[in-house]
C-alpha positions as CSV (number, residue, x, y, z in Angstrom):
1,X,27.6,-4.5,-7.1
2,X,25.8,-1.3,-8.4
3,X,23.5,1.4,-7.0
4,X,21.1,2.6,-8.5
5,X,17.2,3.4,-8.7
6,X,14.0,2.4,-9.9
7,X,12.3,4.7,-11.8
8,X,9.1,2.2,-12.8
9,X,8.0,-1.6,-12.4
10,X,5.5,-3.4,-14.4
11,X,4.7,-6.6,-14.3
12,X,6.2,-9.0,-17.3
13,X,5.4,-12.7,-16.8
14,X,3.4,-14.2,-13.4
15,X,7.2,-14.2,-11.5
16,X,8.3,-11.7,-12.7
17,X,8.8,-7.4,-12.9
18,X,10.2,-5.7,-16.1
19,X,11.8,-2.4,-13.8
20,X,13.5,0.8,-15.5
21,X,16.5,1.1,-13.3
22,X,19.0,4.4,-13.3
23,X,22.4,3.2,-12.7
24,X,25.3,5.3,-11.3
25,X,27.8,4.0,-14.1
26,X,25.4,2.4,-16.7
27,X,22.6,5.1,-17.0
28,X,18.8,4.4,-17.8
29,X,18.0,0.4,-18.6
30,X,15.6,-2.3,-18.3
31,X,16.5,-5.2,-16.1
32,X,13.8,-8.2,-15.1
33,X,13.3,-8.8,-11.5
34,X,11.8,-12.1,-10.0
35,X,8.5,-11.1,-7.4
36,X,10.3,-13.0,-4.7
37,X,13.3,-10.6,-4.4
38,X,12.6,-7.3,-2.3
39,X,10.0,-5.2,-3.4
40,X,11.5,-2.7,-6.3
41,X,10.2,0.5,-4.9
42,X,10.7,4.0,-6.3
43,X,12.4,6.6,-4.3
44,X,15.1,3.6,-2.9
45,X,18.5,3.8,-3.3
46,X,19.5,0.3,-3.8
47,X,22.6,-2.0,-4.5
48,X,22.5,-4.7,-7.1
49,X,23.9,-6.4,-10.0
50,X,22.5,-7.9,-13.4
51,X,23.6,-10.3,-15.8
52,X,23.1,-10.7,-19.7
53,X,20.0,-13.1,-20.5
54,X,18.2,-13.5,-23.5
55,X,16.1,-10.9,-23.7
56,X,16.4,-8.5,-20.8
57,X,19.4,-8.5,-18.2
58,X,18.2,-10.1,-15.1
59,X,18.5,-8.6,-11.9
60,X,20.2,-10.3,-8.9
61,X,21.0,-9.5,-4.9
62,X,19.0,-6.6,-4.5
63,X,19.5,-4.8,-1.6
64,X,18.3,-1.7,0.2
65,X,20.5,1.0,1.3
66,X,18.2,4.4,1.9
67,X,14.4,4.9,1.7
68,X,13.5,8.2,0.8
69,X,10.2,9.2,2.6
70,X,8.2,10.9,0.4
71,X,4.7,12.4,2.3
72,X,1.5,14.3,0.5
73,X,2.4,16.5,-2.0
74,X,6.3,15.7,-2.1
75,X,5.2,12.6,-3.5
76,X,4.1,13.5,-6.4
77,X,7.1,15.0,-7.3
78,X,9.0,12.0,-7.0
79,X,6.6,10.5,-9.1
80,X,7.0,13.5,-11.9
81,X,10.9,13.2,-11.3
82,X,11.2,9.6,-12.1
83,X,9.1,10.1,-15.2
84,X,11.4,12.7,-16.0
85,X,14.3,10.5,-16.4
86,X,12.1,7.8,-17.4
87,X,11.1,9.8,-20.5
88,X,14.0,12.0,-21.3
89,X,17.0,10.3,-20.7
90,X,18.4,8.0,-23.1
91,X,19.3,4.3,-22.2
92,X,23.2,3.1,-21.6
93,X,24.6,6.2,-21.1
94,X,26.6,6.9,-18.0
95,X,25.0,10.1,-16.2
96,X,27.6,10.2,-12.5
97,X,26.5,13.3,-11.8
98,X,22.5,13.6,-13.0
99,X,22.9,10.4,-10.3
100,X,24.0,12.6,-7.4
101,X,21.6,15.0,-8.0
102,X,18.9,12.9,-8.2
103,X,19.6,11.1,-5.0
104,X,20.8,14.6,-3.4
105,X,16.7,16.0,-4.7
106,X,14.9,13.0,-3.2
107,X,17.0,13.5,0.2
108,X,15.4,17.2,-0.2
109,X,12.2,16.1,-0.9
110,X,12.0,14.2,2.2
111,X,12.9,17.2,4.3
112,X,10.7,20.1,3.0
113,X,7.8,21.6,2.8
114,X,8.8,23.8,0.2
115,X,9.3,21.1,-3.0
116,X,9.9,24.0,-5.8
117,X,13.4,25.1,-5.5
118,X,14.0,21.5,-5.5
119,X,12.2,20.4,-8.2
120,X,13.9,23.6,-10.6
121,X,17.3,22.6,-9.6
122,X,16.7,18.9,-10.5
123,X,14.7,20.4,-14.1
124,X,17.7,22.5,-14.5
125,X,20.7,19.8,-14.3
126,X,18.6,17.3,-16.1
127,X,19.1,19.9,-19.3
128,X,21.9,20.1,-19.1
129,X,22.9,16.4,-19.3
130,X,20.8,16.1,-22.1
131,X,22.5,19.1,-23.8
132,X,19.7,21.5,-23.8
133,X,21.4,23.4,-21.1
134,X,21.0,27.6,-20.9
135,X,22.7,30.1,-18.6
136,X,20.4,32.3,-16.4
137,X,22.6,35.4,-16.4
138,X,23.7,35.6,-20.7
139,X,21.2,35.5,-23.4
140,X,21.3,33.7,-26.9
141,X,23.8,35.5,-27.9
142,X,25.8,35.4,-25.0
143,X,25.3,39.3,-23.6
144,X,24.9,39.4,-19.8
145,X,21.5,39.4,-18.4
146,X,20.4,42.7,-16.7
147,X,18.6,43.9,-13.9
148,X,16.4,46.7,-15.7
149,X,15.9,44.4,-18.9
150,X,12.9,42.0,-19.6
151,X,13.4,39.3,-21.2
152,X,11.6,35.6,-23.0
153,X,12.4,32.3,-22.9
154,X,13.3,30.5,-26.4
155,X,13.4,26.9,-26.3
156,X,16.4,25.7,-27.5
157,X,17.9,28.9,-27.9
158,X,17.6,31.1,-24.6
159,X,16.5,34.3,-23.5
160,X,15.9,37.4,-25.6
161,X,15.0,40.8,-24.5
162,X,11.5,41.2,-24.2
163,X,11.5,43.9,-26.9
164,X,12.9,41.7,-29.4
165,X,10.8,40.1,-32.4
166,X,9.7,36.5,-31.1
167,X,8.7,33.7,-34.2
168,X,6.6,31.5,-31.9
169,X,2.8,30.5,-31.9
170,X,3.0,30.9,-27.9
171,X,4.5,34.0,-26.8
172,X,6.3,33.3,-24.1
173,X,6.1,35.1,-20.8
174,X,8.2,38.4,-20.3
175,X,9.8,37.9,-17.0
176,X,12.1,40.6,-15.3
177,X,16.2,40.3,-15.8
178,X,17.0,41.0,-11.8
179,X,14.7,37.4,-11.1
180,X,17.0,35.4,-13.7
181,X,19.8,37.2,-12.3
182,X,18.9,35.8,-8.7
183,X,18.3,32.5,-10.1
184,X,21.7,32.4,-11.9
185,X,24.0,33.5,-8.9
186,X,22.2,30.7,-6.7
187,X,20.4,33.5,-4.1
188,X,17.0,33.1,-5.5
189,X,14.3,33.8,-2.1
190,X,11.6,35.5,-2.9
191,X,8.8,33.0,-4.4
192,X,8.4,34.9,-7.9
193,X,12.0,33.5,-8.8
194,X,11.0,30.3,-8.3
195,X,7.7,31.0,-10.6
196,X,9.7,32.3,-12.8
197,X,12.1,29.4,-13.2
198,X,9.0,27.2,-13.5
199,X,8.2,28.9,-16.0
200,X,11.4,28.5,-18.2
201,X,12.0,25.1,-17.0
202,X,8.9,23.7,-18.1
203,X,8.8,25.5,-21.4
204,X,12.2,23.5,-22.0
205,X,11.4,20.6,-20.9
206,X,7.9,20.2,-22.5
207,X,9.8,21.3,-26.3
208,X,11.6,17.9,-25.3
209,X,8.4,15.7,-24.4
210,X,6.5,14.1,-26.6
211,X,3.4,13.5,-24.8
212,X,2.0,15.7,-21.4
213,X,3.2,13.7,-18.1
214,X,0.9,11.5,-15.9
215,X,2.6,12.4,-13.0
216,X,1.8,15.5,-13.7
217,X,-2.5,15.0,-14.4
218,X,-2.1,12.8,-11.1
219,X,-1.1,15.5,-9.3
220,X,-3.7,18.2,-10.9
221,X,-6.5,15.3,-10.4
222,X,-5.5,15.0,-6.9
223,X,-5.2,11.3,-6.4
């Protein structure tokens, strides 16, 4: 048997779900579920197994082993994380530790009012199992971050000093060296750390998405 998650359900035929599932040991893949076994709801942690049909693998002893309790605002996050994973991360490959932290975020989630450090963690990891991964505390070219210094965020690349000649048709924000620092040796408190990783993190991540989220216009349009 497997644990794992589901990250969306739609239905397929009149019995049946196609779900997205994020296995421990398999990764992101699409399994088909029959209505009649326990409902396949996000934010679960479940055990199951599958086996090879003809066009998707079918899904078999579904089990429950954790609700995650997600209330108002908190949510929505699950929501944006799930189509995170659902839109970044690529199918049949093992992600063990992206797993963890997904389960360790949702445990979070469930018991805070204060979703963002949270959510930038999560952001953060997810880069860096998709390779896109940056240090908070070097720059591009691998000089420590300082205090006094400014500095931009380069998609792809990293952070320059503020000073230094940007190609880009946005210029990205100049944000202040001691708040990366913070960020990077895990002591971040005050709240414009935090706005400041937002910032970075979704310039990253949105270099990587093709299309803006829904999750993320659900959440703006308040439903």
């Amino acid at each position: 048997m497997k644990t794992l998650f589901v990250l969306q359900r739609q239905p397929l035929r009149e019995q049946e779900w196609l779900l997205d599932i994020f296995s421990a040991g398999q990764g992101r893949l699409s399994v088909v579920a029959g209505r009649t076994q326990p409902a396949a709801d996000l934010h679960q942690r479940y055990q199951g197994d599958w086996a090879h049909a003809e066009d998707w693998p079918q899904l078999r002893g579904l089990r429950s082993l954790q609700t995650y309790s997600l209330q108002g605002r908190n949510l929505y996050c699950g929501l944006y994380l799930a189509e995170l994973l659902v839109r970044l991360l690529p199918r049949h490959e093992a992600q063990p530790e992206l797993f963890l932290t997904y389960a360790k975020t949702l445990e979070g989630l469930q018991n805070t009012e204060l979703p963002d450090p949270w959510l930038r963690l999560f952001e953060y990891q997810l880069l860096q199992a998709l390779g896109y991964g940056f240090s908070w505390q070097q720059d591009r070219e691998g000089r420590p971050i300082t205090a006094e210094e400014s500095y931009r965020f380069i998609a792809r690349e990293g952070f320059v000093r503020s000073d230094a000649a940007v190609i880009s048709p946005i210029k990205p924000p100049s944000l202040p060296g001691e708040y990366l620092l913070e960020l990077g040796q895990g002591r971040a408190q005050r709240p414009q750390c935090w706005a400041a990783a937002k910032q970075v993190l979704r310039c990253a991540l949105e270099d990587l998405l093709e299309r803006p989220l829904v999750s993320r216009e659900l959440f703006q349009s308040g439903m």
